[in-house]
C-alpha positions as CSV (number, residue, x, y, z in Angstrom):
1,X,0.4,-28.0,1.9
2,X,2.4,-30.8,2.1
3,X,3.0,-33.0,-0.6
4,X,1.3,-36.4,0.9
5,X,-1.5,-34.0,1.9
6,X,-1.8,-33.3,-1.8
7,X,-2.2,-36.2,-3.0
8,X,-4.5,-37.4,-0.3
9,X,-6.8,-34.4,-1.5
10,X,-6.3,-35.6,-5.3
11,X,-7.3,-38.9,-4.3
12,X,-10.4,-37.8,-2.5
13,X,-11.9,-35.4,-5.4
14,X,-10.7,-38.8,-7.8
15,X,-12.8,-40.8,-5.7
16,X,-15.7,-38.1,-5.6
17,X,-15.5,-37.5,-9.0
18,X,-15.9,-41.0,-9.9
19,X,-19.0,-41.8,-7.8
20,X,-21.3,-39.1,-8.7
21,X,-20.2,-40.4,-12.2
22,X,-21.5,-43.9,-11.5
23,X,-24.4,-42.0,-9.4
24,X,-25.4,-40.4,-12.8
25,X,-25.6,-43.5,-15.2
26,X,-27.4,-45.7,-12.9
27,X,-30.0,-43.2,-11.8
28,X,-30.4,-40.5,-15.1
29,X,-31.4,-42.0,-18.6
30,X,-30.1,-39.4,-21.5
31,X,-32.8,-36.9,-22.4
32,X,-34.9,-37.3,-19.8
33,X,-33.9,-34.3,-16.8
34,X,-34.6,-34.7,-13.5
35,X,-36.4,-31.8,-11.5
36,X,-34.6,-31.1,-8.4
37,X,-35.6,-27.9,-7.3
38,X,-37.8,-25.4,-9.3
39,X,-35.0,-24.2,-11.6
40,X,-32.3,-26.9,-10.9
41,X,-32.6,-30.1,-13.2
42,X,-30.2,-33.0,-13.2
43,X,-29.7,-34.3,-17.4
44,X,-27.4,-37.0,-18.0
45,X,-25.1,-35.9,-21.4
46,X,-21.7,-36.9,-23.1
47,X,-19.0,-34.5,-23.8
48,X,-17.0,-36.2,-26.7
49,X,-14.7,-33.4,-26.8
50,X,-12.7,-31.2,-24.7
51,X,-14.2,-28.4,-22.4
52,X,-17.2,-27.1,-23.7
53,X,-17.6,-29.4,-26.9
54,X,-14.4,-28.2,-28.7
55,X,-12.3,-30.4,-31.1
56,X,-15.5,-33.1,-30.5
57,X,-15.3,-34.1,-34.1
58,X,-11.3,-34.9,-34.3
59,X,-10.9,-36.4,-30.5
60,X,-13.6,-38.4,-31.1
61,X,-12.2,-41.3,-33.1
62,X,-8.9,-40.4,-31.1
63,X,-9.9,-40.9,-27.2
64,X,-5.9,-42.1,-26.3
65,X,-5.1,-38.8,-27.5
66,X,-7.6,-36.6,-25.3
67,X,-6.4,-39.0,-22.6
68,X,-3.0,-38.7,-23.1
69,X,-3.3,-34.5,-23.3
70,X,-5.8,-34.5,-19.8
71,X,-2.9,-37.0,-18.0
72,X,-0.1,-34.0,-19.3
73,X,-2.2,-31.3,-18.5
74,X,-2.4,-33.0,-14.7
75,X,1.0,-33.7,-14.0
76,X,2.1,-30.4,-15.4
77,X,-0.3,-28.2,-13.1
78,X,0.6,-30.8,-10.1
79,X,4.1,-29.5,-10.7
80,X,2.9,-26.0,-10.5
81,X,1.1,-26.5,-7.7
82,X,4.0,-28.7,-5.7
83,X,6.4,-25.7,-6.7
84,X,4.7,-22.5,-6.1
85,X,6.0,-20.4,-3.2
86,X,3.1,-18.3,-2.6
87,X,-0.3,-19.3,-0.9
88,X,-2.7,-17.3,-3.4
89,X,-0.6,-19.3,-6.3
90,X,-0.9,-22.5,-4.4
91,X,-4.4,-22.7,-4.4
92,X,-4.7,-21.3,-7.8
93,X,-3.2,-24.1,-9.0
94,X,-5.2,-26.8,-7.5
């Protein structure tokens, strides 16, 4: 994959990402799931930490920092993914 083609796909999940975000605060209200499908409900919740909950009580008076990690975390695995050599690598890495 070319690198334009990258970020043109970065972009795109950016953009998707953002919009089923803005989806979810203006149609969900916090406690209060929506049934979907018999055994699929919708809930609107806040992670205030990383994945899964973890370090919720020190990033949470520190969101520049958790920022600042997810932006290195990014660039580093776009780096991977700009420099791997093998297919099954390349996609691993996006």
């Amino acid at each position: 994959m070319r690198p334009h083609s990258l970020l043109l796909v970065v972009l795109l999940v950016l953009l998707l990402d953002q919009a089923s975000k803005s989806a979810a605060l203006s149609l969900l209200e916090q406690g209060r799931p929506v049934v979907v499908f018999p055994g699929f409900n919708l809930a609107l919740g806040f992670n205030t930490g990383a994945s899964f909950g973890l370090l919720a009580e020190i990033m949470a008076t520190r969101p520049l920092v958790m920022a600042a990690l997810t932006a290195a975390l990014t660039v580093f695995f776009a780096l991977m993914a700009l420099r791997a050599r093998h297919p099954f690598e390349a996609v691993g890495m996006r």
